[in-house]
VEXDREN-2710 file (C-alpha; in Angstrom, 1 decimal):
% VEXDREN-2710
k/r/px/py/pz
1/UNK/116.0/57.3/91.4
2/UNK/118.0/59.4/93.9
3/UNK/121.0/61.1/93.0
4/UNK/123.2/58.4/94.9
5/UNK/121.7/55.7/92.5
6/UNK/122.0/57.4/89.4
7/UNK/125.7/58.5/89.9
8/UNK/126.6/54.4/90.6
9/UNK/125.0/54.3/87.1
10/UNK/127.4/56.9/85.8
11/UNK/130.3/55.3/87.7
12/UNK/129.6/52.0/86.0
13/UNK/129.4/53.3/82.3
14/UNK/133.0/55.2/82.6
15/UNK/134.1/52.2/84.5
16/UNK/133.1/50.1/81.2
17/UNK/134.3/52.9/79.0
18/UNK/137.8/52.9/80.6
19/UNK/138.3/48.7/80.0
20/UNK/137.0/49.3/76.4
21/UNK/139.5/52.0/75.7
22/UNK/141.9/49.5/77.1
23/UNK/140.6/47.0/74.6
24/UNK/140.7/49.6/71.9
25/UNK/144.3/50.4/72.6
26/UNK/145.3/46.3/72.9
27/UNK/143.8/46.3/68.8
28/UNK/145.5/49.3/67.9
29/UNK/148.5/48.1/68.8
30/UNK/148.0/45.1/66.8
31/UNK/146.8/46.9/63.8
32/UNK/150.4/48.6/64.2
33/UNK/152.3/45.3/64.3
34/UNK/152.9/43.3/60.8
35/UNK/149.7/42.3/58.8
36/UNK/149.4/38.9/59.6
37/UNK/146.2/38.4/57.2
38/UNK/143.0/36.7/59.4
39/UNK/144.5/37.8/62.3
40/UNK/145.0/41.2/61.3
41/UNK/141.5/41.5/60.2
42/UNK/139.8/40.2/62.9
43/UNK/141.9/42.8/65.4
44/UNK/140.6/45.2/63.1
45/UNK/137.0/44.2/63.5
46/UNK/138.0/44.2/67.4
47/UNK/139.0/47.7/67.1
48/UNK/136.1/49.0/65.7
49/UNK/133.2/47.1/67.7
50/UNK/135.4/48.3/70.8
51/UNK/135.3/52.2/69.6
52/UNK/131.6/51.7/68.5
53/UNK/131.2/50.3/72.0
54/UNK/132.9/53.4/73.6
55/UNK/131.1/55.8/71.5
56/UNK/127.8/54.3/72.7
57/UNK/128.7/54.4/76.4
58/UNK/129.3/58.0/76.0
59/UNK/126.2/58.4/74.7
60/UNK/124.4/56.4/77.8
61/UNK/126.8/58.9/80.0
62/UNK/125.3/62.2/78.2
63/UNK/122.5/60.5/78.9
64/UNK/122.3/59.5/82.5
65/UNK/124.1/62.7/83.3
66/UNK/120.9/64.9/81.5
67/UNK/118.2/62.5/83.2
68/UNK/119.7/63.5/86.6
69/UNK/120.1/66.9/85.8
70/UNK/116.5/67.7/84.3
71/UNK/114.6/65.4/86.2
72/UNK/115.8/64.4/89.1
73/UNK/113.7/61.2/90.4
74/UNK/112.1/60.5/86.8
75/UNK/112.2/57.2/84.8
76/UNK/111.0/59.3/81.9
77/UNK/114.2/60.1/80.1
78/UNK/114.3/63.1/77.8
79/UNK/114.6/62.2/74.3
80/UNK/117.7/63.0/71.9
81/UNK/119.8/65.7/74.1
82/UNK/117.8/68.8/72.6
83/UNK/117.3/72.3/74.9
84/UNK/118.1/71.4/78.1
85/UNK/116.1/72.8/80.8
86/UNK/112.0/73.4/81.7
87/UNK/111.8/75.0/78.4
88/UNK/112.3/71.6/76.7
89/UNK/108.9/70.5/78.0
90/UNK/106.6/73.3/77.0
91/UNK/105.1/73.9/73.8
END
């Protein structure tokens, strides 16, 4: 993948991460509000499938981000964000 390609990747994931922080907030400020029992509780499971959700996408950021650093053109992603550089792949 060229470098053009793999930043529309990145531009997508914060582009996803920015309307679940959005969706985040919206729960928060529910959680904030009054308990209004089922409601309450299902903004609550809201809140934490949208922060799990943003917490992934940052991973798949890290992610992208290291593929097109290390290996630019690859489809062979480097595994778990250990030493970064050529030093990763020798033994």
């Amino acid at each position: 993948m060229d470098q053009e390609k793999e930043n529309a990747h990145i531009k997508k994931l914060v582009t996803a991460r920015d309307r679940m922080i959005q969706d985040r907030r919206a729960h928060a400020e529910a959680l904030a509000s009054e308990y209004k029992g089922e409601h309450t509780e299902k903004m609550r499971d809201g809140f934490i499938a949208a922060q799990k959700a943003i917490e992934a996408i940052d991973r798949a950021i890290a992610h992208e981000t290291l593929i097109a650093r290390e290996r630019p053109g690859s489809i062979i992603a480097p595994i778990l964000f250990g030493p970064s550089g050529p030093e990763r792949f020798e033994r």
